[in-house]
N, C-alpha and C positions, 0 to 999 in steps of 0.2 A: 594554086597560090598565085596571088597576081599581086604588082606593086603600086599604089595609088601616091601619088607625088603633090603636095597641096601646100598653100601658107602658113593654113592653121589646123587644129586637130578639131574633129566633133569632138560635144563635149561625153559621145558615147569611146569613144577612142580615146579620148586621156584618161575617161576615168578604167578603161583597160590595160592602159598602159601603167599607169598609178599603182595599177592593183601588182602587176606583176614586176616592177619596180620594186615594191616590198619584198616578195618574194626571190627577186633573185638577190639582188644587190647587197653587201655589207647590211648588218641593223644599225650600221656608223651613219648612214646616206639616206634611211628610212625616211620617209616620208619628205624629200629633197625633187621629188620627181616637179610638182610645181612651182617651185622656187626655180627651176632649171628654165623651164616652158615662160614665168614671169617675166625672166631678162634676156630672152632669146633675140636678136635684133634682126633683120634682112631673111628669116627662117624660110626653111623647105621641109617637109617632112615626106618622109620616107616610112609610109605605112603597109607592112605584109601583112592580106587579108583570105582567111580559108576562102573555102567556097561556101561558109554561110556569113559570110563578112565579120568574123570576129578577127578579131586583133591577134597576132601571132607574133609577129616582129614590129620594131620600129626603129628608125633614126632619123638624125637630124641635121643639118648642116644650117651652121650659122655663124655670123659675122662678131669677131669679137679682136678686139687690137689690131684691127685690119688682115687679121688673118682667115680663114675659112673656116673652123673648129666642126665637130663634130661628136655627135651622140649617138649608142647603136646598143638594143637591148631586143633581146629572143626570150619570150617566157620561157619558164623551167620546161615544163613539157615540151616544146618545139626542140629544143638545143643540141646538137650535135645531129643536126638533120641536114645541112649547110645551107639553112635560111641566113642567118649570119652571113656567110660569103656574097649572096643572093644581096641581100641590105647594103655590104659594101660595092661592092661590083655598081649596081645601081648609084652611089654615092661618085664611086669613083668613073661614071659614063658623063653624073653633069658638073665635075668638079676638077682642076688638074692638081691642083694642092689641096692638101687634109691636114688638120691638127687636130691633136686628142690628148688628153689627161687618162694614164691606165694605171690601175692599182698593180704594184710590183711585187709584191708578196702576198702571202697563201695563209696571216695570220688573223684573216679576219672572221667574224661569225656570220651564217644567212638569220634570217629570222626561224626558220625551224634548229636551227645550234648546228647544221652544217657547216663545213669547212666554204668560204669563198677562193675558191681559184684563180688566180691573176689569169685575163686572156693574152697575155703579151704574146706566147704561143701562134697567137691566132692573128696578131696583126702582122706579126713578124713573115707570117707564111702568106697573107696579103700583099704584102710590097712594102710595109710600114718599114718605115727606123725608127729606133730610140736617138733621142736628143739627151743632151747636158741637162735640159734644164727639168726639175724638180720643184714637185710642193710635198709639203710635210707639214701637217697640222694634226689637232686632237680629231677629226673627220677621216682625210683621207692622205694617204702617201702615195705619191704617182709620180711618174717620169713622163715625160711629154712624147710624145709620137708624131711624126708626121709622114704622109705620103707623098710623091711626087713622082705626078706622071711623066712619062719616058718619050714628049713628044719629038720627033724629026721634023 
């Protein structure tokens, strides 16, 4: 597995990331993955690729309220393999601050009518904190995260 670091996605890489967006994500967020990629500002993409260069992971860092924000998604298949970890680690080598919107509860459906799992879990064991601040719409419910590295 290797990490490819670039401005913009091929258009062979979004449409894999697209696909498996569908598949993991809420069916609330379905098809949101290019609407994401449309308003992206100052972007880096963080793409995990096998050894036949297909798309396995990916994320995002991008400028948004002057803040750093960030995007990070592992197909179904890949997941609980610590590509994930892999994704943020690389995130967090070119970035000191992070922010993120995470789904907080476990009440959402995937497109096959599986349960969605908040990763909060998973940022939380990253270095993240949960923040006060919150969105709540007919889409998605999130708490805000942010990381912040520990320089001396």
């Amino acid at each position: 597995m290797r990490i490819e670091i670039s401005k913009s996605l091929t258009e062979d890489q979004a449409k894999q990331i697209d696909h498996f967006w569908n598949e993991v994500y809420p069916v609330k967020l379905k098809n949101r993955f290019g609407l994401l990629l449309k308003d992206l500002k100052e972007s880096k993409h963080h793409v995990l690729l096998n050894e036949t260069d297909e798309v396995v992971g990916w994320a995002a860092a991008f400028l948004r309220d002057g803040e750093i924000w960030f995007s990070i998604l592992v197909s179904s298949e890949n997941q609980n393999k610590g590509y994930g970890n892999m994704l943020i680690d690389s995130l967090k080598q070119n970035f000191k601050n992070l922010y993120g919107w995470v789904i907080d509860h476990n009440n959402d459906l995937k497109e096959d009518g599986s349960t969605y799992f908040s990763p909060i879990q998973f940022y939380l064991k990253n270095g993240f904190v949960l923040m006060e601040d919150r969105i709540k719409t007919d889409i998605i419910s999130a708490v805000k995260i942010k990381y912040e590295a520990n320089i001396k």
